[in-house]
PDB file with one MODEL, atoms N, CA, C and O in Angstrom:
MODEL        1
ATOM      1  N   UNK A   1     -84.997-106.053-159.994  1.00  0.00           N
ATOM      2  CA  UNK A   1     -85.116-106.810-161.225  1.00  0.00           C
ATOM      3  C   UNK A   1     -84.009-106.371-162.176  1.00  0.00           C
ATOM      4  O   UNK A   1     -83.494-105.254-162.227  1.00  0.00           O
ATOM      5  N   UNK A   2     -83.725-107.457-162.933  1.00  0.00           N
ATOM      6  CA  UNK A   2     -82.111-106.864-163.821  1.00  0.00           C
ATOM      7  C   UNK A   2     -83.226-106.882-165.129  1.00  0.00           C
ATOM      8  O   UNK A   2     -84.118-107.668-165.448  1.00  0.00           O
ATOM      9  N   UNK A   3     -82.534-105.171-165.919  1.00  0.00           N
ATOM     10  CA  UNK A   3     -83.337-105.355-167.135  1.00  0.00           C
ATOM     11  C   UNK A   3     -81.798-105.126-167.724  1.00  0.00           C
ATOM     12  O   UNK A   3     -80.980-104.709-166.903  1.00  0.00           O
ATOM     13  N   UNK A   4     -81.318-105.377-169.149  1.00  0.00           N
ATOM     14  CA  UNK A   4     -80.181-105.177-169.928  1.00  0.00           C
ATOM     15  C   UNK A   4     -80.244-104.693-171.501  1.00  0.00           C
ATOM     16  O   UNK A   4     -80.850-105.081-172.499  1.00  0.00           O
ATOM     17  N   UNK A   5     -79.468-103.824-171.256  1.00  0.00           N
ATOM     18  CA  UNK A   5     -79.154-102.512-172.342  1.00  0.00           C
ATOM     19  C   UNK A   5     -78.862-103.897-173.400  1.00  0.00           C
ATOM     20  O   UNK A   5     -78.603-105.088-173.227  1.00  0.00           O
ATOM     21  N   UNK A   6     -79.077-102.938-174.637  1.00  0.00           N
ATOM     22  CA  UNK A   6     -79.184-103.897-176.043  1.00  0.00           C
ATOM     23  C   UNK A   6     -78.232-103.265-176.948  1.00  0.00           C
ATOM     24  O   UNK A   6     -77.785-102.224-176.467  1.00  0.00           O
ATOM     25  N   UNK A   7     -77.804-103.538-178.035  1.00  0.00           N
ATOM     26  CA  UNK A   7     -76.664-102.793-178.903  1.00  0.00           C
ATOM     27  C   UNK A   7     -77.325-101.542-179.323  1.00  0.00           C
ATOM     28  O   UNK A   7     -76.587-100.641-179.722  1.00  0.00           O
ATOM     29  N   UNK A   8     -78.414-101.373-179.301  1.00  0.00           N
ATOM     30  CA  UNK A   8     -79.448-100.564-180.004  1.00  0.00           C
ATOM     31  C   UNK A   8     -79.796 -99.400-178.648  1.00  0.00           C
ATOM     32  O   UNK A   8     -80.641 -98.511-178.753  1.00  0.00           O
ATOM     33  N   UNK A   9     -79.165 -99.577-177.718  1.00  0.00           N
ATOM     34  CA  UNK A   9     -79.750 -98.803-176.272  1.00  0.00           C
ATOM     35  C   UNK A   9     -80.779 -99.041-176.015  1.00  0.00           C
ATOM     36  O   UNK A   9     -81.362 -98.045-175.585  1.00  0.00           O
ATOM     37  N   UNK A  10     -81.557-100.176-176.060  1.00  0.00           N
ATOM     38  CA  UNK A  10     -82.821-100.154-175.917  1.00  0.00           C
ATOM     39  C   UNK A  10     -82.972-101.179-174.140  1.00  0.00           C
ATOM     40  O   UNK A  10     -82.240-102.100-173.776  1.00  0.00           O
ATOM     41  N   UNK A  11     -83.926-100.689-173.532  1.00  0.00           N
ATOM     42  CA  UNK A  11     -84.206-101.743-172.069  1.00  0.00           C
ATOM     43  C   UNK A  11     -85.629-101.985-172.245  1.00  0.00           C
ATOM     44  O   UNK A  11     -86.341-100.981-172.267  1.00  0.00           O
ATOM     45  N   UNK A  12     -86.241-103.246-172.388  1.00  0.00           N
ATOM     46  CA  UNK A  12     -86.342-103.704-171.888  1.00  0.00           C
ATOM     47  C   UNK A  12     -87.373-103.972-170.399  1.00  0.00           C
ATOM     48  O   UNK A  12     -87.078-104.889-169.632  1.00  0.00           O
ATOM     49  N   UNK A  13     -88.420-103.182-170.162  1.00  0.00           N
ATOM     50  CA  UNK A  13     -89.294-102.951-168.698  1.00  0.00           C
ATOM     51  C   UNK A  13     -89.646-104.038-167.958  1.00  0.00           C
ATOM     52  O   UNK A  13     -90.874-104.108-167.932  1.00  0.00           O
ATOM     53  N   UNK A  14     -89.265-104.688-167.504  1.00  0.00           N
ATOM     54  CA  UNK A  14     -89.915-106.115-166.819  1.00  0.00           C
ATOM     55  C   UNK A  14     -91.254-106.257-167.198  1.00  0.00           C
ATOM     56  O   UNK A  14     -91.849-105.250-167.579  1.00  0.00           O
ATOM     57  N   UNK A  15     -91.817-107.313-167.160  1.00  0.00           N
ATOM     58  CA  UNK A  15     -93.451-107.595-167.222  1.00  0.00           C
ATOM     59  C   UNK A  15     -94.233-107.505-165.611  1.00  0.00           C
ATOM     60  O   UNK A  15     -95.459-107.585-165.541  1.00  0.00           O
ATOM     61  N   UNK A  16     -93.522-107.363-164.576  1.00  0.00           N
ATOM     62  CA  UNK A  16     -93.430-107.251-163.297  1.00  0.00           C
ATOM     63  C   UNK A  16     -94.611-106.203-163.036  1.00  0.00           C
ATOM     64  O   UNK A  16     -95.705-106.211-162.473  1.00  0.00           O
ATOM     65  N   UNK A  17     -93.495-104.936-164.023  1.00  0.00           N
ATOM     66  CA  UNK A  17     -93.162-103.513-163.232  1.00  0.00           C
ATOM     67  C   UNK A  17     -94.347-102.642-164.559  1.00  0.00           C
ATOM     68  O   UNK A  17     -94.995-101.620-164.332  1.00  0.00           O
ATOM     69  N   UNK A  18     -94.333-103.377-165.807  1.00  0.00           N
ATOM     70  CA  UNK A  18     -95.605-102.993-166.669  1.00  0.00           C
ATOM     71  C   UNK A  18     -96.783-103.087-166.320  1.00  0.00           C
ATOM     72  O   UNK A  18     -97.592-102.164-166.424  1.00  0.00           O
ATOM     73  N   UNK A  19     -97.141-104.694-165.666  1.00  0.00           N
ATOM     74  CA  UNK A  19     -98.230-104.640-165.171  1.00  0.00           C
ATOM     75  C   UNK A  19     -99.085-104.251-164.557  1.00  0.00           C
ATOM     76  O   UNK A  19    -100.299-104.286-164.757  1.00  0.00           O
ATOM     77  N   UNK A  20     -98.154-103.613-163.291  1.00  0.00           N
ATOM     78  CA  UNK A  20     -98.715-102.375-162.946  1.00  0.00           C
ATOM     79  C   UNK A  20     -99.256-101.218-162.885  1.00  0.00           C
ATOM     80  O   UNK A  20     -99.853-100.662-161.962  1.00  0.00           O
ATOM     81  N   UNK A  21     -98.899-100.736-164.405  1.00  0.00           N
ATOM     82  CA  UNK A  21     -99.680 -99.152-165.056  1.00  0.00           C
ATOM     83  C   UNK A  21     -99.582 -99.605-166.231  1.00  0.00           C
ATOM     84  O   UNK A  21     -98.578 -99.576-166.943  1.00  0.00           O
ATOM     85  N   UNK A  22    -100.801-100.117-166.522  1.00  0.00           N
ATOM     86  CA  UNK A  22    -101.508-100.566-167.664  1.00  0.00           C
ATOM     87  C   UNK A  22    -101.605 -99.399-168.236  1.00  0.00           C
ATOM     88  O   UNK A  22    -101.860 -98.374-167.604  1.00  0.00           O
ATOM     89  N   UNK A  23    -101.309 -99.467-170.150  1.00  0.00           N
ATOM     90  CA  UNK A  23    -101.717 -98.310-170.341  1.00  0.00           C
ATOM     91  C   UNK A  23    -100.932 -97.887-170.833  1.00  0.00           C
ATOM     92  O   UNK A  23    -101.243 -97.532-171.970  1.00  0.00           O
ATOM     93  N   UNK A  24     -99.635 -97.642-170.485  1.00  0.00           N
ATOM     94  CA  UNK A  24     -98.606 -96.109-170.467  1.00  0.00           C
ATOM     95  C   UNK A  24     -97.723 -96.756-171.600  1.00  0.00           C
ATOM     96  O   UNK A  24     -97.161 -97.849-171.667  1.00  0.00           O
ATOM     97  N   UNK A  25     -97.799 -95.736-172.429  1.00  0.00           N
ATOM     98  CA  UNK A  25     -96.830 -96.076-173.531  1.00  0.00           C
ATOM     99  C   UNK A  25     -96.059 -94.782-173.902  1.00  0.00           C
ATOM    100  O   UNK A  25     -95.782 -94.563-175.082  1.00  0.00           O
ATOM    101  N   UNK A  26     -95.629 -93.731-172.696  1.00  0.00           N
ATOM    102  CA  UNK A  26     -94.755 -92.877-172.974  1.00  0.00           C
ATOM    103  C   UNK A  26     -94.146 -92.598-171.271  1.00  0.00           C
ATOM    104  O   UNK A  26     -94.930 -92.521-170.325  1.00  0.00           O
ATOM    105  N   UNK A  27     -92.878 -92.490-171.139  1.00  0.00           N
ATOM    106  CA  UNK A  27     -92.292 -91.965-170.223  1.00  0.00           C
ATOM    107  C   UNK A  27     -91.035 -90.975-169.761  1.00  0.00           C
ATOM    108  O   UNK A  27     -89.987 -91.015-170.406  1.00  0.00           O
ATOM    109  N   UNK A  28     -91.144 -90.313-168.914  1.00  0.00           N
ATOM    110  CA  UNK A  28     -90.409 -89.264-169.158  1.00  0.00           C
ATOM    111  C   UNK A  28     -89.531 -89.550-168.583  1.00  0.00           C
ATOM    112  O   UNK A  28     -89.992 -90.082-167.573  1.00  0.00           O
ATOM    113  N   UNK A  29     -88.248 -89.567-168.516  1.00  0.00           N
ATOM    114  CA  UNK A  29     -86.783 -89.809-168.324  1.00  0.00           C
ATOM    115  C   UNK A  29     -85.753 -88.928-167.702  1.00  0.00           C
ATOM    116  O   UNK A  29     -85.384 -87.876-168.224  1.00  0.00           O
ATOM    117  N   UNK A  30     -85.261 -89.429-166.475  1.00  0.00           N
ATOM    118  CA  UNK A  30     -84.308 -88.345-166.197  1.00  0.00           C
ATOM    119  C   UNK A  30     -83.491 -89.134-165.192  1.00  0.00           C
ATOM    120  O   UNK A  30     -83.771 -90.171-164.592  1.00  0.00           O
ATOM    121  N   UNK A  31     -81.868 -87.990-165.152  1.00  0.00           N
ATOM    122  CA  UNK A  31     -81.163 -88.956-164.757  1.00  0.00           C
ATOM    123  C   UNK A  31     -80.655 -87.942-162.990  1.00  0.00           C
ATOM    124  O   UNK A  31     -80.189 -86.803-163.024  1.00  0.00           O
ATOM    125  N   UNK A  32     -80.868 -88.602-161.872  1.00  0.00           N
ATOM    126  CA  UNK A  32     -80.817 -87.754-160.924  1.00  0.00           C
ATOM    127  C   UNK A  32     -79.650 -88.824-159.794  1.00  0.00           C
ATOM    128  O   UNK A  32     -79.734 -89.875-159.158  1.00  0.00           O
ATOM    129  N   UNK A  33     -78.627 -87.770-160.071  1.00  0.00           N
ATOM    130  CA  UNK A  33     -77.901 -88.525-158.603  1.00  0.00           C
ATOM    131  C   UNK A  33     -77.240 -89.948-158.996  1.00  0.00           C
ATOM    132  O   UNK A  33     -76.760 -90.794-158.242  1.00  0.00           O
ATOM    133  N   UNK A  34     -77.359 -89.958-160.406  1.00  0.00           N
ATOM    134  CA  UNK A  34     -76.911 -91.073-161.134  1.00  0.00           C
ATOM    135  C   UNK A  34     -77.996 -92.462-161.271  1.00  0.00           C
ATOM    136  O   UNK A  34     -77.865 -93.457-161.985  1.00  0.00           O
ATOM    137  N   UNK A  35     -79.079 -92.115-160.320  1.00  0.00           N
ATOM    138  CA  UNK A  35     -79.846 -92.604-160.802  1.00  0.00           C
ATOM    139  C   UNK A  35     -81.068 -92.761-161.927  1.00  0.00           C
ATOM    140  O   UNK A  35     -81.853 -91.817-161.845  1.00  0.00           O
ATOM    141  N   UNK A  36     -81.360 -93.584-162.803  1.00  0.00           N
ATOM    142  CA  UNK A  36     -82.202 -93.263-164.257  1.00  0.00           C
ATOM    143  C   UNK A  36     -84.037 -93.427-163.509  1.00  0.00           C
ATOM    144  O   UNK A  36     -84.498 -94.516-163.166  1.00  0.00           O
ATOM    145  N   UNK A  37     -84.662 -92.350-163.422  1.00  0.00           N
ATOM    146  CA  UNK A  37     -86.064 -92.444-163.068  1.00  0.00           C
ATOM    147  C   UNK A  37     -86.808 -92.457-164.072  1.00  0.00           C
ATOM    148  O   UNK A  37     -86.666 -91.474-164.800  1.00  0.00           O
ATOM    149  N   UNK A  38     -87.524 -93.173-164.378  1.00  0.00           N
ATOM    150  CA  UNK A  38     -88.740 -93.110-165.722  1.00  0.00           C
ATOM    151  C   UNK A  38     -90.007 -93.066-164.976  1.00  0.00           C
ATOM    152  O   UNK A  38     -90.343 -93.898-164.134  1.00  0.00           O
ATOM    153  N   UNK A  39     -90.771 -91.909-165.388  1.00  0.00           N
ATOM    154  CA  UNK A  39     -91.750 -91.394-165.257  1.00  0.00           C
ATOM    155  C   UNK A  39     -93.171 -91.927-165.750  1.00  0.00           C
ATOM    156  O   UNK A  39     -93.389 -91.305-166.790  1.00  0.00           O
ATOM    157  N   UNK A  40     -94.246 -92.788-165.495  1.00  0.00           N
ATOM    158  CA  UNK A  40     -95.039 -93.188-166.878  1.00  0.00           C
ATOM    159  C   UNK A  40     -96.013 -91.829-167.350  1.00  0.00           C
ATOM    160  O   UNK A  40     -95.846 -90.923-166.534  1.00  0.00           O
ATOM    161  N   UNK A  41     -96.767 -91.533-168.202  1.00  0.00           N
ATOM    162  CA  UNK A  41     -97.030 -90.501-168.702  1.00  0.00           C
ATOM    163  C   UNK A  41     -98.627 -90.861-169.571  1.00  0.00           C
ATOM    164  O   UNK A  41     -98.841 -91.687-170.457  1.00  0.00           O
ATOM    165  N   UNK A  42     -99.653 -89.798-168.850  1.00  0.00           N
ATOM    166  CA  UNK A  42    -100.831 -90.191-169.647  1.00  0.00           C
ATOM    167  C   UNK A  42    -101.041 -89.105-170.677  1.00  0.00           C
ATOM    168  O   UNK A  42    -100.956 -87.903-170.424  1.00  0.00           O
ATOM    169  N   UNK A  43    -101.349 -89.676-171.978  1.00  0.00           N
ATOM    170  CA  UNK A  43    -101.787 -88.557-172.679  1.00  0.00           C
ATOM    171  C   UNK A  43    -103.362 -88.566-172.840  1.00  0.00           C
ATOM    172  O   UNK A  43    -104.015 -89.525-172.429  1.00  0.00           O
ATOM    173  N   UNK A  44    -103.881 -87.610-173.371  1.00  0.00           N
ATOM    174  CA  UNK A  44    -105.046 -87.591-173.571  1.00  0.00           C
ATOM    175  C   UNK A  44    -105.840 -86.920-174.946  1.00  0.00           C
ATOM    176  O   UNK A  44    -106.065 -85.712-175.030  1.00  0.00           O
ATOM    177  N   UNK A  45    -106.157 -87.741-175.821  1.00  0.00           N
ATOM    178  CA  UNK A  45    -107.181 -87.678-177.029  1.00  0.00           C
ATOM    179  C   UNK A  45    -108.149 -86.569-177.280  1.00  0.00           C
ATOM    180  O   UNK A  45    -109.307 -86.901-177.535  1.00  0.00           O
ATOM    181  N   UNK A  46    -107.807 -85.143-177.240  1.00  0.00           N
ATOM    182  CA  UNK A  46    -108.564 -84.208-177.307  1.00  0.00           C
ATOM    183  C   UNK A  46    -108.713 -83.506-178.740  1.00  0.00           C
ATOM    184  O   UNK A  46    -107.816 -83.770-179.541  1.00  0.00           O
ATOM    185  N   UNK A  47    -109.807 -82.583-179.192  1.00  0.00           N
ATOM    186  CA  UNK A  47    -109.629 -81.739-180.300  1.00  0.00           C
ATOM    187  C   UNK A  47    -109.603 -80.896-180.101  1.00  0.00           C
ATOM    188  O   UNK A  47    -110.310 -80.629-179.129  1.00  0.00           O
ATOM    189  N   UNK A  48    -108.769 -79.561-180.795  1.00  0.00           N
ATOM    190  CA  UNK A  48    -108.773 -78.056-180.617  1.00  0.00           C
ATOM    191  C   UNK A  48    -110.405 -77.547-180.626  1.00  0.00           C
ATOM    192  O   UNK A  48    -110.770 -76.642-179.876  1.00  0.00           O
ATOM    193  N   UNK A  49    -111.112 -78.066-181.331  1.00  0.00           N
ATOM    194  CA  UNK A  49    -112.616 -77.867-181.176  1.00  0.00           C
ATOM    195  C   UNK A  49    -113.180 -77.633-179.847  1.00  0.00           C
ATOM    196  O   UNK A  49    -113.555 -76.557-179.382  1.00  0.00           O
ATOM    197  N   UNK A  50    -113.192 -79.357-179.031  1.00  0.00           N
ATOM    198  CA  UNK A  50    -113.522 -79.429-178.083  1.00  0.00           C
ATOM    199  C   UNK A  50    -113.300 -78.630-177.041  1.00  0.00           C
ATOM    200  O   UNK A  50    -114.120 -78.240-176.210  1.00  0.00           O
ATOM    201  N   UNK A  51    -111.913 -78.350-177.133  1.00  0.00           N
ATOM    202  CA  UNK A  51    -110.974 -77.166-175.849  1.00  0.00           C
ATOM    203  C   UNK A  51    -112.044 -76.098-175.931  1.00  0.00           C
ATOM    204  O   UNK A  51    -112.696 -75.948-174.897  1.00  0.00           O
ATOM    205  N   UNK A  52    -112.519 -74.905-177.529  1.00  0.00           N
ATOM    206  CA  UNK A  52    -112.768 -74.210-177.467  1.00  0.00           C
ATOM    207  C   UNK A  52    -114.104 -74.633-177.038  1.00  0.00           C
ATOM    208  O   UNK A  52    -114.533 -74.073-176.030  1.00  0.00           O
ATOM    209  N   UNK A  53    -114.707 -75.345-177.498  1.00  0.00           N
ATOM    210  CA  UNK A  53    -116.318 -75.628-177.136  1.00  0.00           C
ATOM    211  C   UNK A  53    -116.689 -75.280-175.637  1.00  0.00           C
ATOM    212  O   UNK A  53    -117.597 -74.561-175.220  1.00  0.00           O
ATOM    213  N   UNK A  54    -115.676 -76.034-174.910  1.00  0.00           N
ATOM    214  CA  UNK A  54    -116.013 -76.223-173.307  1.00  0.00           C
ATOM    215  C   UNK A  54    -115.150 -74.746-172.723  1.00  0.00           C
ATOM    216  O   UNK A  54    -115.516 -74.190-171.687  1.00  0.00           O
ATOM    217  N   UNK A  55    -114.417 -74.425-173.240  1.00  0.00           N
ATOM    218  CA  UNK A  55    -114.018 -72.737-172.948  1.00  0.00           C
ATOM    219  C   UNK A  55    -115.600 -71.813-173.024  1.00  0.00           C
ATOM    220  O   UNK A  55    -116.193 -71.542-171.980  1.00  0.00           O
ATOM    221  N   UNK A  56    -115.989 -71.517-174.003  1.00  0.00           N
ATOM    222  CA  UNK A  56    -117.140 -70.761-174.602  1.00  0.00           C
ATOM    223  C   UNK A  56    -117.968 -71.413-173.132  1.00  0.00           C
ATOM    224  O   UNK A  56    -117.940 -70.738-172.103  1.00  0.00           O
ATOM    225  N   UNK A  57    -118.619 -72.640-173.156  1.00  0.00           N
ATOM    226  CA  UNK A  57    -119.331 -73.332-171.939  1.00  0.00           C
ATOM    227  C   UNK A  57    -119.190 -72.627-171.005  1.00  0.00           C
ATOM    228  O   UNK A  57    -120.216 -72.278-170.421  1.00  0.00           O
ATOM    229  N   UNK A  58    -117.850 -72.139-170.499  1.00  0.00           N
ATOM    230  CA  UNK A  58    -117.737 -72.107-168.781  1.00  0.00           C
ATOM    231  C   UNK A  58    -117.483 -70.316-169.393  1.00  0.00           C
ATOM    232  O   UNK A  58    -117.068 -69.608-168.475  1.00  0.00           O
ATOM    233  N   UNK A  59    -117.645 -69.659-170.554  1.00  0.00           N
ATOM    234  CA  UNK A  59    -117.377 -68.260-170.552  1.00  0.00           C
ATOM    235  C   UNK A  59    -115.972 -67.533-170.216  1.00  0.00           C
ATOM    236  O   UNK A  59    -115.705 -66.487-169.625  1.00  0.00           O
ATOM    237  N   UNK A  60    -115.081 -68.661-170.926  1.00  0.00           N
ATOM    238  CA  UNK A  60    -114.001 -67.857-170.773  1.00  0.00           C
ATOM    239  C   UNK A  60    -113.751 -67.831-172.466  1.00  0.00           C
ATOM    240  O   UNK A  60    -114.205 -68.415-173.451  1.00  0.00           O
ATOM    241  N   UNK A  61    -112.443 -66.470-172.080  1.00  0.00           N
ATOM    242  CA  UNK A  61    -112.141 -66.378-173.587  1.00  0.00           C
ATOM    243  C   UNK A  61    -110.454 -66.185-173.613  1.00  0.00           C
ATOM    244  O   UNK A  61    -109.596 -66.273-172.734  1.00  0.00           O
ATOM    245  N   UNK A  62    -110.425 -65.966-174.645  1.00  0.00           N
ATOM    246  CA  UNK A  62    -108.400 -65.940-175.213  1.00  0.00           C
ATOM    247  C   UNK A  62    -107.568 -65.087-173.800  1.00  0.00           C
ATOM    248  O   UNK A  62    -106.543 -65.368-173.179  1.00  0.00           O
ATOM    249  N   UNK A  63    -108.666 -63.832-173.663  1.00  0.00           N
ATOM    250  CA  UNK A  63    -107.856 -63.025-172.479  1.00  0.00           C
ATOM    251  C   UNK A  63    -107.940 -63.724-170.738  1.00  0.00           C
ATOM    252  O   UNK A  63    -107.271 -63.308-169.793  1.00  0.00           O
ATOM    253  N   UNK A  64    -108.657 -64.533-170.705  1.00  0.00           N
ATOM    254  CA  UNK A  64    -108.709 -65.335-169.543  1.00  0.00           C
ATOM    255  C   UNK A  64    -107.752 -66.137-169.465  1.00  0.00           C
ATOM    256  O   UNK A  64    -106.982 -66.096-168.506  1.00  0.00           O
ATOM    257  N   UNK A  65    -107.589 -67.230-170.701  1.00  0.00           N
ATOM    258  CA  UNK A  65    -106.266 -67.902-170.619  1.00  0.00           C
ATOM    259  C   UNK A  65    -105.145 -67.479-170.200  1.00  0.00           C
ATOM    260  O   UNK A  65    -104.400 -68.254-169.602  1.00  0.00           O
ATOM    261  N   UNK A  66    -104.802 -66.210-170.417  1.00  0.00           N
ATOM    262  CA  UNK A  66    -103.502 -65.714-171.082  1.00  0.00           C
ATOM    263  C   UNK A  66    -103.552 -65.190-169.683  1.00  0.00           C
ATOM    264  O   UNK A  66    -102.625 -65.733-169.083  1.00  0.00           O
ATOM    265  N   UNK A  67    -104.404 -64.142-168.642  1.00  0.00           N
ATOM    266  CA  UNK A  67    -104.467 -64.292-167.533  1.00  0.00           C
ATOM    267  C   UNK A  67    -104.216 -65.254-166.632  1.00  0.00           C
ATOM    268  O   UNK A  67    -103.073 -65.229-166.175  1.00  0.00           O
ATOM    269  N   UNK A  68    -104.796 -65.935-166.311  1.00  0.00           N
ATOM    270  CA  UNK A  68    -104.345 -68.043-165.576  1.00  0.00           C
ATOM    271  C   UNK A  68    -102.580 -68.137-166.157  1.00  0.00           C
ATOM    272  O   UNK A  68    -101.616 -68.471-165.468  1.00  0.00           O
ATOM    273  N   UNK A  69    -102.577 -67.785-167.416  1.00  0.00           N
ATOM    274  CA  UNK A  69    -100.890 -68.372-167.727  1.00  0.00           C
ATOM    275  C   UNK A  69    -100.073 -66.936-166.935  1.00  0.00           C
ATOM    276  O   UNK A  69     -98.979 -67.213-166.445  1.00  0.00           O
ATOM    277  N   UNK A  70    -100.349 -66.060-166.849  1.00  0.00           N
ATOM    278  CA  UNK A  70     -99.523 -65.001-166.204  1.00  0.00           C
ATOM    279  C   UNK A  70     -99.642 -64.970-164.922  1.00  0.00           C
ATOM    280  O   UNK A  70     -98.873 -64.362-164.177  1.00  0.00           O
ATOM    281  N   UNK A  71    -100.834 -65.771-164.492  1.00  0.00           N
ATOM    282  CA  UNK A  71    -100.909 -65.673-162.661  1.00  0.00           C
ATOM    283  C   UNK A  71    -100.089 -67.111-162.327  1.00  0.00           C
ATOM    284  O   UNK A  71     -99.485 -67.233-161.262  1.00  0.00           O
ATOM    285  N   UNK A  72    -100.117 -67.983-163.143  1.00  0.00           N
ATOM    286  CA  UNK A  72     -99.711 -68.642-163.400  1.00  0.00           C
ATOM    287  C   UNK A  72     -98.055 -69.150-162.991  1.00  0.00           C
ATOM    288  O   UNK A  72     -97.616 -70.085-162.321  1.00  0.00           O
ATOM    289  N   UNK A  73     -97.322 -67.865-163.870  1.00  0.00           N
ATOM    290  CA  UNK A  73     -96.130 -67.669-164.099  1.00  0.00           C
ATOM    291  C   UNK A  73     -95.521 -66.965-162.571  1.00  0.00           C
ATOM    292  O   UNK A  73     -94.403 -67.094-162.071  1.00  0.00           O
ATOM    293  N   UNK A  74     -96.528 -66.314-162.151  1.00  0.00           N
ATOM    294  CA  UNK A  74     -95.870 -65.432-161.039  1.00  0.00           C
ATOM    295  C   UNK A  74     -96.068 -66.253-159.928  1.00  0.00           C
ATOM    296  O   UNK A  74     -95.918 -65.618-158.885  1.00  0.00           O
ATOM    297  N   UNK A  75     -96.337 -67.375-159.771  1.00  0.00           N
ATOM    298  CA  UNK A  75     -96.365 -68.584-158.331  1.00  0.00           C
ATOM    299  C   UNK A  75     -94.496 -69.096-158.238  1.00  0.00           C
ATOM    300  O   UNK A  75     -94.118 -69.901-157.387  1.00  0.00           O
TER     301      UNK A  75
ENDMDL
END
């Protein structure tokens, strides 16, 4: 499908290739091998509340996190 750059750099997604992943209104971008890949990208509607709420739930705390991010780091 031909999509075309605008004075503004802007493209343009086919209605084709949207229809397909309903939804996505962020994508991540990168340019590999000269080719441009766009990524679609879900976010998700959470509160810092909630995180901690369901942390406390399952009994973890600040030093558990920080554990998972350091075992984490060493894969």
């Amino acid at each position: 499908m031909l999509a075309k750059l605008t004075s503004k750099n802007q493209i343009t997604i086919p209605k084709k290739i949207i229809e397909q992943i309903p939804g996505v209104k962020y994508f991540d971008m990168e340019l590999k091998d000269g080719t441009v890949i766009l990524k679609p990208l879900q976010f998700y509607d959470t509160s810092l509340e909630r995180i901690r709420s369901k942390m406390k739930k399952l009994g973890l705390n600040e030093n558990a996190v920080s554990e998972a991010v350091k075992w984490a780091r060493s894969k």
